[in-house]
Every structure is written in structure tokens, then in C-alpha cells.
Backbone atoms as SQL, in Angstrom:
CREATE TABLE atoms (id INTEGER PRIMARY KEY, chain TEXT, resi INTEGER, resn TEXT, atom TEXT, x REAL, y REAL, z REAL);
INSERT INTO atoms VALUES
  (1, 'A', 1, 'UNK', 'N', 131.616, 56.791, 96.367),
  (2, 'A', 1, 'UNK', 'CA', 130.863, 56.672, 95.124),
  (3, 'A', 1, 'UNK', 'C', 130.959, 57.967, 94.316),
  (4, 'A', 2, 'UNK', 'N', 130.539, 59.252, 95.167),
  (5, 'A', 2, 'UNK', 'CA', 131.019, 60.386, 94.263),
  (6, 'A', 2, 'UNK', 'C', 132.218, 61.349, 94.102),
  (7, 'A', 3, 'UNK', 'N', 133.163, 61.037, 93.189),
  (8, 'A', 3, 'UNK', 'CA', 134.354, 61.160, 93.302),
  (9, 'A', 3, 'UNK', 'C', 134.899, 62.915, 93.982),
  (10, 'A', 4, 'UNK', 'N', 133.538, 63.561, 93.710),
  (11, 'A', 4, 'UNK', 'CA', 133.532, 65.618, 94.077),
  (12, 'A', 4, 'UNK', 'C', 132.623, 65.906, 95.038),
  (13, 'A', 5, 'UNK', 'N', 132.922, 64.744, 96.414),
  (14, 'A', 5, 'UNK', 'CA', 131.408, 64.934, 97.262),
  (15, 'A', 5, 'UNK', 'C', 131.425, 66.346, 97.867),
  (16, 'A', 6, 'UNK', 'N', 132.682, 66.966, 98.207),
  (17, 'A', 6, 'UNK', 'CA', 132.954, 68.422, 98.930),
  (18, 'A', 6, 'UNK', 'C', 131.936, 69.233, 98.108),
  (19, 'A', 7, 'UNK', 'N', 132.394, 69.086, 96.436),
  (20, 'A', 7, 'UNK', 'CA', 131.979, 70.167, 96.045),
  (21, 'A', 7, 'UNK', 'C', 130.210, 69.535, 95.865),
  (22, 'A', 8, 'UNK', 'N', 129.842, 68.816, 95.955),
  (23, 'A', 8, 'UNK', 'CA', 128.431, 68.390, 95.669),
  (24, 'A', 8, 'UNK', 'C', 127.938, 69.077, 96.986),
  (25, 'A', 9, 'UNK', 'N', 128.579, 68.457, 98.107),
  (26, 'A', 9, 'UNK', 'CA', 127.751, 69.246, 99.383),
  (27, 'A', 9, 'UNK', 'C', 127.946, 70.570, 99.307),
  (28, 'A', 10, 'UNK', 'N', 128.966, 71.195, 98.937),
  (29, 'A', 10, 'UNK', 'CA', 128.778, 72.619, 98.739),
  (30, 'A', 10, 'UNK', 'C', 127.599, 73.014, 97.764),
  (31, 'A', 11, 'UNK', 'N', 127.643, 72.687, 96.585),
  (32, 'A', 11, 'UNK', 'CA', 125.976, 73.345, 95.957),
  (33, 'A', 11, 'UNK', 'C', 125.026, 72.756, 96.468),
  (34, 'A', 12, 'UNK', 'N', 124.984, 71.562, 97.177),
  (35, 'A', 12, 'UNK', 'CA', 123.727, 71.741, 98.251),
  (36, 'A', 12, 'UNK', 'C', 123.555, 72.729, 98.928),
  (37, 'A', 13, 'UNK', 'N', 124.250, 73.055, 99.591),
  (38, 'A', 13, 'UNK', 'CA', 123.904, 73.761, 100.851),
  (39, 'A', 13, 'UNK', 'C', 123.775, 75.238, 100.178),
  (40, 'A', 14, 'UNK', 'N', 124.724, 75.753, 99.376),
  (41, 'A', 14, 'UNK', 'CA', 124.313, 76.832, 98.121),
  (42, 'A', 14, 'UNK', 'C', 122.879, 77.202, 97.802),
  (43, 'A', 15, 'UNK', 'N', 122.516, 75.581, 97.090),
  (44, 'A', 15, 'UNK', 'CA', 120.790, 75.846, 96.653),
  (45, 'A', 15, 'UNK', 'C', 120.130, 75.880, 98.378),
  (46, 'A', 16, 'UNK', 'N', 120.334, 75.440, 99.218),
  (47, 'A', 16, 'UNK', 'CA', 119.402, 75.628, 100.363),
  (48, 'A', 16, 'UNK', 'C', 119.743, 77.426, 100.962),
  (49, 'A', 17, 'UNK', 'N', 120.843, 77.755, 100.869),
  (50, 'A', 17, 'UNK', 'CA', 120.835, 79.527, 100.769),
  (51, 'A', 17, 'UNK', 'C', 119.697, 79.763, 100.156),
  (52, 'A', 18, 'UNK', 'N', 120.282, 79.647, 98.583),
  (53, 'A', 18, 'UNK', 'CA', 119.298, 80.616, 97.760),
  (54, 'A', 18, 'UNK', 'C', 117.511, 80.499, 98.461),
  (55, 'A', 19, 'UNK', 'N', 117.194, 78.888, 98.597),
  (56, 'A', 19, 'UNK', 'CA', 115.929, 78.653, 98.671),
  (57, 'A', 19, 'UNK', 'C', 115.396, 79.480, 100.160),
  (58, 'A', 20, 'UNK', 'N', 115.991, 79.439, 101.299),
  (59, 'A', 20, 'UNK', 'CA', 115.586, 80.163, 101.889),
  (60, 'A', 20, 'UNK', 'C', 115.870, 81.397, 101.731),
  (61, 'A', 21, 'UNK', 'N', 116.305, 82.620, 101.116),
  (62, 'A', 21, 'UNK', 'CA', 116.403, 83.993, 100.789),
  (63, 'A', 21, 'UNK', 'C', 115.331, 84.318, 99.939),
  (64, 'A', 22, 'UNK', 'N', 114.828, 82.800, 98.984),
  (65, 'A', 22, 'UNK', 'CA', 114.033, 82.962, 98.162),
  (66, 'A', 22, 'UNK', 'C', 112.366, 82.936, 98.954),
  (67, 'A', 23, 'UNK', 'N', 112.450, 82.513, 100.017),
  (68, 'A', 23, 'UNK', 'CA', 111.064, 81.845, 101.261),
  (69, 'A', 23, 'UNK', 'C', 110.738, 83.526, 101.890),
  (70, 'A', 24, 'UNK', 'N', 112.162, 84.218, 102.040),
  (71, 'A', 24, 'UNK', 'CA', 112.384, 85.196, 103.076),
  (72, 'A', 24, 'UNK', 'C', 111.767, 86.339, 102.273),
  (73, 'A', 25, 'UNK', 'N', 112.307, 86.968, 100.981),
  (74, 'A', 25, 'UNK', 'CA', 111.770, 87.407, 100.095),
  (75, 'A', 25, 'UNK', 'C', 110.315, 87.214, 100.201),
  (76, 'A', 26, 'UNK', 'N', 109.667, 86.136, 99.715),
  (77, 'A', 26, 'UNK', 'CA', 108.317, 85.384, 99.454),
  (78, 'A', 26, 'UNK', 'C', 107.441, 86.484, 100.740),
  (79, 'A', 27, 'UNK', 'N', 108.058, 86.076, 101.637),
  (80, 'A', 27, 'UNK', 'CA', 107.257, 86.581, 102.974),
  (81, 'A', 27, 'UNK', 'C', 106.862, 87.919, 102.902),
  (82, 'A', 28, 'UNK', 'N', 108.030, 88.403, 102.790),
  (83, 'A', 28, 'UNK', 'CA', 108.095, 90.157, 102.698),
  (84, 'A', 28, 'UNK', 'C', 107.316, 90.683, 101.701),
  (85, 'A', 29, 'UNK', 'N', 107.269, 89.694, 100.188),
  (86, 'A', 29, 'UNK', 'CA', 106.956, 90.236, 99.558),
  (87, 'A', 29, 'UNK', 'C', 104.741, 90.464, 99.945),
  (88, 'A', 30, 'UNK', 'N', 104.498, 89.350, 100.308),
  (89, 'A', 30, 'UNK', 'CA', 103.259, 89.035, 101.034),
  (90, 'A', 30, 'UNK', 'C', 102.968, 90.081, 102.071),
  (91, 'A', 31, 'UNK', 'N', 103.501, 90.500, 103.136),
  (92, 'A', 31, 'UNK', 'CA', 103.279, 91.765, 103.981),
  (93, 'A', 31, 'UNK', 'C', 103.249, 92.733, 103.654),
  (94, 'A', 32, 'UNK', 'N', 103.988, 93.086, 102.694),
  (95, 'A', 32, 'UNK', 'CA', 104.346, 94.603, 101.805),
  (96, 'A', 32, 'UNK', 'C', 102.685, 94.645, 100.705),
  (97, 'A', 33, 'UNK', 'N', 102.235, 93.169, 100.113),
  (98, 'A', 33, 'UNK', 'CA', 101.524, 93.349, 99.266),
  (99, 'A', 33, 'UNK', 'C', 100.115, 93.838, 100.065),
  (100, 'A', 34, 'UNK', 'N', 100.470, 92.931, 101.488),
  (101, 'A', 34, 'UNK', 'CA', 99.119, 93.245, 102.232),
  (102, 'A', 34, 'UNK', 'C', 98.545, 94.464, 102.432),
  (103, 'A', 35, 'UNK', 'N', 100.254, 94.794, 102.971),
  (104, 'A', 35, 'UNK', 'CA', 100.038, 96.233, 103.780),
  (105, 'A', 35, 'UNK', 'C', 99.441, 97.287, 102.402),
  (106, 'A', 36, 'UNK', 'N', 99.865, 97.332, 101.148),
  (107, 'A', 36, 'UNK', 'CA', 99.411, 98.121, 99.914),
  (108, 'A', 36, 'UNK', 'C', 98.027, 97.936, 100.060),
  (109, 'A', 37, 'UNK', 'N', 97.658, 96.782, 99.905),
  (110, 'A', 37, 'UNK', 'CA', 96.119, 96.494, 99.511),
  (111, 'A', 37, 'UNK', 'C', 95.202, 98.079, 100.770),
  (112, 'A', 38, 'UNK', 'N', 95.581, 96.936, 101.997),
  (113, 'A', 38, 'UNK', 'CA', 95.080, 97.995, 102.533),
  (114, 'A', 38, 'UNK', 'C', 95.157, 99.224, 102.377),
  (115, 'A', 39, 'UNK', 'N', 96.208, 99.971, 102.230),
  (116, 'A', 39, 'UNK', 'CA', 96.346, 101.371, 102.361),
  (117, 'A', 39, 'UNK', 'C', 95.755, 102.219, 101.055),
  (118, 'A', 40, 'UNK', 'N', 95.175, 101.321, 99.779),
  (119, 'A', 40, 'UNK', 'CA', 94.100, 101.291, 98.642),
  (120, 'A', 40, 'UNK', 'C', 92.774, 101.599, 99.162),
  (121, 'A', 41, 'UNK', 'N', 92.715, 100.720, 100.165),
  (122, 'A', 41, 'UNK', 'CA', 91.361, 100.772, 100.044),
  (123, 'A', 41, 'UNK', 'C', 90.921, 101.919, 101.446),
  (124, 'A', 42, 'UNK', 'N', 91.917, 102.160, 102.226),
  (125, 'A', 42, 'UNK', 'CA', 91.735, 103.312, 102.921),
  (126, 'A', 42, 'UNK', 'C', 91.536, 104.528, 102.557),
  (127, 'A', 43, 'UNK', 'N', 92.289, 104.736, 101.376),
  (128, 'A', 43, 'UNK', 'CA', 92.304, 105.796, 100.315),
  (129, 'A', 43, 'UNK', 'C', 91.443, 106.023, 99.779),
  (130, 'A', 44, 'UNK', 'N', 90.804, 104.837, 99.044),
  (131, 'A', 44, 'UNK', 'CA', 89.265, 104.990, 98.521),
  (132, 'A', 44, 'UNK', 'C', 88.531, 104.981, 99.425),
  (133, 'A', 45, 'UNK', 'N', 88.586, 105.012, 100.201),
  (134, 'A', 45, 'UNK', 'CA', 87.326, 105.215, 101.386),
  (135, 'A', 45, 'UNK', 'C', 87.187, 106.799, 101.718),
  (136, 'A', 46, 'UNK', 'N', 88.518, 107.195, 102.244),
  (137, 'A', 46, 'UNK', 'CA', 88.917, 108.620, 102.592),
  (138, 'A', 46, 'UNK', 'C', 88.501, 109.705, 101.466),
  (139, 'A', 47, 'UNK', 'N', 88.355, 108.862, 100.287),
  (140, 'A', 47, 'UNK', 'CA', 88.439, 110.099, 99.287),
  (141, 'A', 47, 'UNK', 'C', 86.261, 110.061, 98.892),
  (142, 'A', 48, 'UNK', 'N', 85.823, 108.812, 99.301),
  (143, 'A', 48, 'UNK', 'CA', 84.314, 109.511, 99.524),
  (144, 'A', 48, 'UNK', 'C', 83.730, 109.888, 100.628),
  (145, 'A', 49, 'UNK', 'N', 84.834, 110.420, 101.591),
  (146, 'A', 49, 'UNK', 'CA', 84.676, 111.451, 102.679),
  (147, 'A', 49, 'UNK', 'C', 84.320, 112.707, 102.530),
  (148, 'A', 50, 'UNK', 'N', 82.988, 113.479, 103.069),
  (149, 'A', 50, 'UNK', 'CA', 82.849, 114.976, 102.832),
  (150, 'A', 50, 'UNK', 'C', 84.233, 115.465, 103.519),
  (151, 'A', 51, 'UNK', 'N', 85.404, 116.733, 103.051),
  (152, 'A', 51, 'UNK', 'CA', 86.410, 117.009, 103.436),
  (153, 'A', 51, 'UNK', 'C', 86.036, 117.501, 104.994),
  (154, 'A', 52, 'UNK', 'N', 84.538, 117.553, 105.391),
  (155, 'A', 52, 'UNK', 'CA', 84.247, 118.503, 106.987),
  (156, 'A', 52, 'UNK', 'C', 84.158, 116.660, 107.847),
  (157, 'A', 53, 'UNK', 'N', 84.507, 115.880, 107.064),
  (158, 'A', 53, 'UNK', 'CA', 84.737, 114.374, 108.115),
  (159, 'A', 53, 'UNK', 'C', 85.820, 114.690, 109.424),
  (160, 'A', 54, 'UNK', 'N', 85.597, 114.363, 110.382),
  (161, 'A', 54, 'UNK', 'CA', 86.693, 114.236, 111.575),
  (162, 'A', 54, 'UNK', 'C', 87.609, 112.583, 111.239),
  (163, 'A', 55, 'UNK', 'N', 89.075, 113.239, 111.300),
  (164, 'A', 55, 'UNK', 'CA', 89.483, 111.568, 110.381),
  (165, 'A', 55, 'UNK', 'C', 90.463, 111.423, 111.997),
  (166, 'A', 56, 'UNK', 'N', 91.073, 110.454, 111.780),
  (167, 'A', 56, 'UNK', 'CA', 92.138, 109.816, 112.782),
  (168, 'A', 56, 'UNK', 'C', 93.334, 109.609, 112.417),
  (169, 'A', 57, 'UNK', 'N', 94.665, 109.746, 112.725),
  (170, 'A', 57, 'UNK', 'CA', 95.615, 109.501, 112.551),
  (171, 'A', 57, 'UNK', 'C', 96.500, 108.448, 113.122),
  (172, 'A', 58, 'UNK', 'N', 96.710, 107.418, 112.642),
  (173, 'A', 58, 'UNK', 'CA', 97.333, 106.161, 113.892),
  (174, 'A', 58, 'UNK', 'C', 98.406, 106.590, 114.234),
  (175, 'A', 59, 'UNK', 'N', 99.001, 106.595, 115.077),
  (176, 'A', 59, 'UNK', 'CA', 99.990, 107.133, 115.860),
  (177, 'A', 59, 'UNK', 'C', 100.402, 105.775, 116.631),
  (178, 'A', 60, 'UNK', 'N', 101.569, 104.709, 116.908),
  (179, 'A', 60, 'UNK', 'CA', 101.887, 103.819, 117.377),
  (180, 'A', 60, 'UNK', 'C', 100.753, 103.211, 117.874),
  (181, 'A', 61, 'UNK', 'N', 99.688, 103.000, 119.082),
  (182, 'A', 61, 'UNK', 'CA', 98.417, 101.978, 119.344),
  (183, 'A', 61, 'UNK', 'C', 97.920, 103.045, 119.502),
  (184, 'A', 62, 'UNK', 'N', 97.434, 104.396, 119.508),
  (185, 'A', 62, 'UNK', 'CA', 97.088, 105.385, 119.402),
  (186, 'A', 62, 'UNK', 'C', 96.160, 105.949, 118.203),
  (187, 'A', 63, 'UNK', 'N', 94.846, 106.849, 118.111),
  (188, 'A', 63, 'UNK', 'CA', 94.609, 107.740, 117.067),
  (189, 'A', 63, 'UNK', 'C', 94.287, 109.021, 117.917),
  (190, 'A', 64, 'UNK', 'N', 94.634, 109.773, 116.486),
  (191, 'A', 64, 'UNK', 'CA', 94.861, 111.520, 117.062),
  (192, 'A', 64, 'UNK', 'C', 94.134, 112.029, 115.759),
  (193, 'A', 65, 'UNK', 'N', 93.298, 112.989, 116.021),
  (194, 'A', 65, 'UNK', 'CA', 92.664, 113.754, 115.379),
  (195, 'A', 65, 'UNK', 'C', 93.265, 114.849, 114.486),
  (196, 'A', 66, 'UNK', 'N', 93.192, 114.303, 113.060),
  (197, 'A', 66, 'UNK', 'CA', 93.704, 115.249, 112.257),
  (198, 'A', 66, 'UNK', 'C', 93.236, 115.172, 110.750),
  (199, 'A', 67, 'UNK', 'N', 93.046, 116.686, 110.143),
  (200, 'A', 67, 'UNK', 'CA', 92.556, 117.102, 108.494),
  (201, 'A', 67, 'UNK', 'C', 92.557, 115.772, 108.138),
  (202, 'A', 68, 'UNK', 'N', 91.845, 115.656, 107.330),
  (203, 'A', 68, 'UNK', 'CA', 91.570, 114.486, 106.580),
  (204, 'A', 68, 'UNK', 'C', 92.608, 114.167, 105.240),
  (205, 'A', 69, 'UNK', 'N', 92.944, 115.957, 104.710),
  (206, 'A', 69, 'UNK', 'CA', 94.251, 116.029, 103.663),
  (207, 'A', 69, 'UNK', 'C', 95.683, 115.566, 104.559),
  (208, 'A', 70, 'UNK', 'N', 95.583, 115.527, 105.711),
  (209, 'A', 70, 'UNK', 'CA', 96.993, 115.110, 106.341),
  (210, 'A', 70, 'UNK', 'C', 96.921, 113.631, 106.338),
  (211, 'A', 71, 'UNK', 'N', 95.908, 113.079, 106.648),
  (212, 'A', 71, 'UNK', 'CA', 95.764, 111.616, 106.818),
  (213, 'A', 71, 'UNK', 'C', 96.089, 110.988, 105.517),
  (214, 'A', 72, 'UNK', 'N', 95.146, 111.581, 104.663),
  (215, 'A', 72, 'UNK', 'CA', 95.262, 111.104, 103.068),
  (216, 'A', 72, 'UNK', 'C', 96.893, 111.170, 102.531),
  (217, 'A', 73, 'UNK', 'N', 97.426, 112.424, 103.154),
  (218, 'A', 73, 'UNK', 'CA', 99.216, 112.506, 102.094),
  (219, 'A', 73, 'UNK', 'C', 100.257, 111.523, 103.369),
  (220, 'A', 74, 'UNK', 'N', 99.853, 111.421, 104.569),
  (221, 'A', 74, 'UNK', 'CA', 100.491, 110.099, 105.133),
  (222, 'A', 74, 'UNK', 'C', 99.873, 108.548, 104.335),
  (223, 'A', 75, 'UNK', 'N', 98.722, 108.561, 104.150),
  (224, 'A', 75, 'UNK', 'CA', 98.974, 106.965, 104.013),
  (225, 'A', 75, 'UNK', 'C', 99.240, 106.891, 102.136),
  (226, 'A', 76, 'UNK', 'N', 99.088, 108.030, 101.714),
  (227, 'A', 76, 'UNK', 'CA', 99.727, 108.192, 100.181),
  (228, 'A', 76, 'UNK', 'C', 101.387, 107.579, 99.707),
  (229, 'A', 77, 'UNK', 'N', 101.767, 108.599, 100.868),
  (230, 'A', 77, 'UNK', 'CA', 103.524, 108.826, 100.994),
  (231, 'A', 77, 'UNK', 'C', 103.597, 107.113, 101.843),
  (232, 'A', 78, 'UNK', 'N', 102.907, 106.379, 102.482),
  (233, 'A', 78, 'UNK', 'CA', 103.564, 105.116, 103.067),
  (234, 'A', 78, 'UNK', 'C', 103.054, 103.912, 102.146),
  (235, 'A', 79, 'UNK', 'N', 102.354, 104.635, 101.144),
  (236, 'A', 79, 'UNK', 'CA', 102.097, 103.678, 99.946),
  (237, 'A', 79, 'UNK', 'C', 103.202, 104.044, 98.585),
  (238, 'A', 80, 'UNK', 'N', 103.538, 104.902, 98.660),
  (239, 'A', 80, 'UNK', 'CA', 104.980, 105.526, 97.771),
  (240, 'A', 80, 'UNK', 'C', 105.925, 104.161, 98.357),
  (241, 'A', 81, 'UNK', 'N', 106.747, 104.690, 99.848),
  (242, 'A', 81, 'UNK', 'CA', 107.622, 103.898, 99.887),
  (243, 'A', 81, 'UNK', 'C', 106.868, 102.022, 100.025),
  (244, 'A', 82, 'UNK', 'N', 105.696, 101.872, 99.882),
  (245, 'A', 82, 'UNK', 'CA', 105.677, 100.312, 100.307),
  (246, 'A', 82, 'UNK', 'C', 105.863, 99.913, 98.757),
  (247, 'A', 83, 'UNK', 'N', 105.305, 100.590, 97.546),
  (248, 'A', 83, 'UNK', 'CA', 105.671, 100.624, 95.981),
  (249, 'A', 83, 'UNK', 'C', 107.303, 100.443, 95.804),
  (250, 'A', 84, 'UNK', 'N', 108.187, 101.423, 96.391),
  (251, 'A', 84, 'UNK', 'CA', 109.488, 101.351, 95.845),
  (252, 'A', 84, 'UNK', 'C', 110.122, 99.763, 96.294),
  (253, 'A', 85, 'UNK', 'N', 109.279, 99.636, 98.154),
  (254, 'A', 85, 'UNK', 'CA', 109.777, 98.217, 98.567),
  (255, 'A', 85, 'UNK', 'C', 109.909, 97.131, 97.567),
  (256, 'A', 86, 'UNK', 'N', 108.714, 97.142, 97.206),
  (257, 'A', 86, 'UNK', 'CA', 107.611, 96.008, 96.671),
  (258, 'A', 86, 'UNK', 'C', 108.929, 96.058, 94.822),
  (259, 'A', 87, 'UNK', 'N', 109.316, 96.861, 94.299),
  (260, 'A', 87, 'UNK', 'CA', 109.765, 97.088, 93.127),
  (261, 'A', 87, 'UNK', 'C', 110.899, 96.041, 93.378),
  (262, 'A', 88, 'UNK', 'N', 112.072, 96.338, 94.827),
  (263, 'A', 88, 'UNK', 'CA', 113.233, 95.662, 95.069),
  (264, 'A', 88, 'UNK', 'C', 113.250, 94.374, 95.503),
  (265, 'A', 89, 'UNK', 'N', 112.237, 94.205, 96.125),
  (266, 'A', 89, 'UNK', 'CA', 111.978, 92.711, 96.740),
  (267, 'A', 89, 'UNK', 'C', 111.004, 91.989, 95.315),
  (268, 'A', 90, 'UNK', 'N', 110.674, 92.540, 94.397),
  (269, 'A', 90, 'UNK', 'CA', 110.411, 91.469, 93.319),
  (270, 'A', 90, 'UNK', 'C', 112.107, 91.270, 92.209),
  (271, 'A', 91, 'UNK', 'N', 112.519, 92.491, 92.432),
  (272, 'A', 91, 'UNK', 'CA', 114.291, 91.892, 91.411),
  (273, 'A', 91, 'UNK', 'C', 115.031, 91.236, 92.106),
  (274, 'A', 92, 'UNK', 'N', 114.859, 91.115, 93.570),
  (275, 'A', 92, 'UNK', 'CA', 115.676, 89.834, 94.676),
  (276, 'A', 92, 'UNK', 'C', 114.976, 88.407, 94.569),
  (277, 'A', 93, 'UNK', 'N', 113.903, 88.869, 94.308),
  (278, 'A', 93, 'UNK', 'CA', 113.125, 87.470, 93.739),
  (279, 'A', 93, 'UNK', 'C', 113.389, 86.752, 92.518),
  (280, 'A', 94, 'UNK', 'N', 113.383, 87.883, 91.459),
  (281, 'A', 94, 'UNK', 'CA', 114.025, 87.556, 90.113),
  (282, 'A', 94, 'UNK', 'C', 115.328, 86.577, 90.147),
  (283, 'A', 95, 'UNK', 'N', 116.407, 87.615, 91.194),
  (284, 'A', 95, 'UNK', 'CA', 117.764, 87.513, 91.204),
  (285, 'A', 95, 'UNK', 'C', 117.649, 86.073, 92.195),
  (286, 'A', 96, 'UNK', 'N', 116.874, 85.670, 92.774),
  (287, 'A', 96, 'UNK', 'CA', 117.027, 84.195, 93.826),
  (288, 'A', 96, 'UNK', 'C', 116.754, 83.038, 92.683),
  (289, 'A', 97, 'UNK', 'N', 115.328, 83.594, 92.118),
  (290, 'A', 97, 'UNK', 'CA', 115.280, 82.149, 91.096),
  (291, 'A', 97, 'UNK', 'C', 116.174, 81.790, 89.953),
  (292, 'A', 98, 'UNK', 'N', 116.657, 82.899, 89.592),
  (293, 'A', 98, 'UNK', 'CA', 117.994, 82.635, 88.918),
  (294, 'A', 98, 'UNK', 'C', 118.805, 81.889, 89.125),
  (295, 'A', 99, 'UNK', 'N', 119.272, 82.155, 90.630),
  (296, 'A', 99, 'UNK', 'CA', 120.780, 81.628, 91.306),
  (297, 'A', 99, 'UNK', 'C', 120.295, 80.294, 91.437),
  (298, 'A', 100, 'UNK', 'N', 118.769, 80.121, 92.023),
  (299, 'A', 100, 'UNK', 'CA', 118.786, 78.378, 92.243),
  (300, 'A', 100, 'UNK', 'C', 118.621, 77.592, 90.801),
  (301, 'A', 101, 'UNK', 'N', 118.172, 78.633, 89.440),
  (302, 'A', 101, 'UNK', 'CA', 118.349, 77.315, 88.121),
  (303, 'A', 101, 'UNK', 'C', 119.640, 77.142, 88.020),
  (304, 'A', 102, 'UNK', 'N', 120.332, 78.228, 88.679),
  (305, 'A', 102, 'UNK', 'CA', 122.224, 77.836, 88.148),
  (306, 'A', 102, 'UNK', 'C', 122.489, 76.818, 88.682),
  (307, 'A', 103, 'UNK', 'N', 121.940, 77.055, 90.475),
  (308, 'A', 103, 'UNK', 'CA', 122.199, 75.801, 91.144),
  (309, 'A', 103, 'UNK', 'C', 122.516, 74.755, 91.164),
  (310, 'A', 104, 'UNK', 'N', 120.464, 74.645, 90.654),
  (311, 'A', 104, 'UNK', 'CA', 120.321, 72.917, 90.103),
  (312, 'A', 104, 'UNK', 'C', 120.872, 72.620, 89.324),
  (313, 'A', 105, 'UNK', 'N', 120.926, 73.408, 88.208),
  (314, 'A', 105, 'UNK', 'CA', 121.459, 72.819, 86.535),
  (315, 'A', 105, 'UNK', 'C', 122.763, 72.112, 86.862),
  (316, 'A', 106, 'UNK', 'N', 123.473, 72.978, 87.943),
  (317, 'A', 106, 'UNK', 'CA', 124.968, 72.693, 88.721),
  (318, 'A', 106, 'UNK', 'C', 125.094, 71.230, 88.900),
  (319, 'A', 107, 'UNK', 'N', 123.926, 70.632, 89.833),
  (320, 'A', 107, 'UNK', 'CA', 124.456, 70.192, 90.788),
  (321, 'A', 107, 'UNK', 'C', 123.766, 68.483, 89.954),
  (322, 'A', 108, 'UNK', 'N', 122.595, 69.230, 88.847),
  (323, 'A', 108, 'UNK', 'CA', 122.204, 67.805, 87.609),
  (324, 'A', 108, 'UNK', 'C', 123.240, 67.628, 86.832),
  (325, 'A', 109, 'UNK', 'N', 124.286, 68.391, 86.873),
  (326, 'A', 109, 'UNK', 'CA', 125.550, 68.789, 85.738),
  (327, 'A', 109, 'UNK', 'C', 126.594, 67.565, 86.216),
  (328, 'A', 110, 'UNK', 'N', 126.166, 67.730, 87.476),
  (329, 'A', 110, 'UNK', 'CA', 127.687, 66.826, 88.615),
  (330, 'A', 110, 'UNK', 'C', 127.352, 65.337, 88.559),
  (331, 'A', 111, 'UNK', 'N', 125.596, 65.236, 88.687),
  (332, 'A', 111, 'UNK', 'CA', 124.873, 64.220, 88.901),
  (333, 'A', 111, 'UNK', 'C', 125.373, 63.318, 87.363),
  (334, 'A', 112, 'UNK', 'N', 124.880, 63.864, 86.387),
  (335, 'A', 112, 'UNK', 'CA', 124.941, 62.935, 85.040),
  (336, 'A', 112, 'UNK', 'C', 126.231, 62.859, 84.671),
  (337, 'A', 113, 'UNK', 'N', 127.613, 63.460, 85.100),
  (338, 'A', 113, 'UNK', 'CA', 129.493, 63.108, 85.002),
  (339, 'A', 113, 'UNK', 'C', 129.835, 62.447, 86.031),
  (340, 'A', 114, 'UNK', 'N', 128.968, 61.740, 87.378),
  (341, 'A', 114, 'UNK', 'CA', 129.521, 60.844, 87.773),
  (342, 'A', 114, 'UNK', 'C', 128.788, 59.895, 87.405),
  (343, 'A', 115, 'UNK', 'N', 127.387, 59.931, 87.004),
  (344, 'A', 115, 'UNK', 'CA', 126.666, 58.799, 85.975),
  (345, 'A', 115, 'UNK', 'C', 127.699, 58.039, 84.658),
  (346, 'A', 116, 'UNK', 'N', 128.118, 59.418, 83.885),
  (347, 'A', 116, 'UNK', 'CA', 129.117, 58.782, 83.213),
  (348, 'A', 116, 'UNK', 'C', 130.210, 57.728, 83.526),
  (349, 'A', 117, 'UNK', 'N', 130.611, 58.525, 84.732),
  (350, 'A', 117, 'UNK', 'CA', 132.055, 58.109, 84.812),
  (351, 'A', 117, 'UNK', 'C', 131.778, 56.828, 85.753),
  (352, 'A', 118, 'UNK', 'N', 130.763, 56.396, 86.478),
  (353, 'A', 118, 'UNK', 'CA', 130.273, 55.376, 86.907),
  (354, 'A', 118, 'UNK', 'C', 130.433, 54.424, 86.412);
């Protein structure tokens, strides 16, 4: 019935790439947002700390006792890089929903020229 089934199953399976890179993204982008939130509101917490507070440092399942200015420029600096994350994994997001309107448009493109030619 469809005279280009190779190439039809090929932009299927194309748009099912994109859609899961686009799921995979989604995820990351959700953990990265989490992990920010938190490390906000740790910050604001830390910063209505008298500076003579005894703070903790997580260390793998571990805390270790340290300045409260050391604690504060670690979870600063792991909110720097979760920002730069968060910047690249929203233009891979950009760049996924893109690829799947090309996709579809593709594969409605194939759909309505064998409608024709039907």
C-alpha cells in the first residue's frame, strides 16, 4: 500500500530517537532543577546563620565540620555548575523539539503523497 515503506519506517524510528533523547533530557532537566532548588534554599538558610554557627560539610554519606564561608562557596560553586548544566540541557531540549516537528511534518508530508497518489 505504501509505495516508500523503508523510508516511512525509517522516520519512525527517527521520531522515536528524537522522542526518547527528548524524555532523557526531560529527566535531567528535573534533577538538575531539583538539585538547584535545593541548594537556594540552603543558601538562604546559611546566610541567616550567626557566622560563630558550627556548619557541616557533606562529604559522600558523611558530614565534617567546617567555616560556614567554606560550606556557603561549595554549595555556591555546585550551584554555578548545576546553572551552566541546566543552560545546555534546555538548548538540547530546544534542539530535540525541533528535530521531532521536522520529523512529523516528514513523515505527514509522506502520509498526504501516498493519499494522493492512492
Amino acid at each position: 500500500a505504501i509505495p516508500n515503506k523503508e523510508e516511512f519506517m525509517e522516520l519512525q524510528q527517527t521520531l522515536m530517537q528524537h522522542n526518547k533523547a527528548k524524555h532523557q533530557t526531560d529527566g535531567r532537566i528535573q534533577l538538575n532543577e531539583r538539585a538547584k532548588r535545593r541548594d537556594e534554599l540552603t543558601l538562604k538558610e546559611l546566610k541567616s546563620l550567626p557566622s560563630s554557627s558550627r556548619t557541616y560539610a557533606s562529604v559522600g554519606r558523611m558530614f565534617v565540620l567546617a567555616p560556614k564561608q567554606e560550606v556557603f562557596k561549595s554549595i555556591d560553586a555546585r550551584l554555578g555548575r548545576i546553572s551552566k548544566e541546566l543552560d545546555v540541557l534546555y538548548q538540547q531540549k530546544d534542539f530535540n523539539d525541533k528535530k521531532i516537528k521536522e520529523t512529523e511534518d516528514a513523515v505527514k508530508e509522506m502520509m498526504i503523497m501516498n493519499a494522493v497518489k492512492g
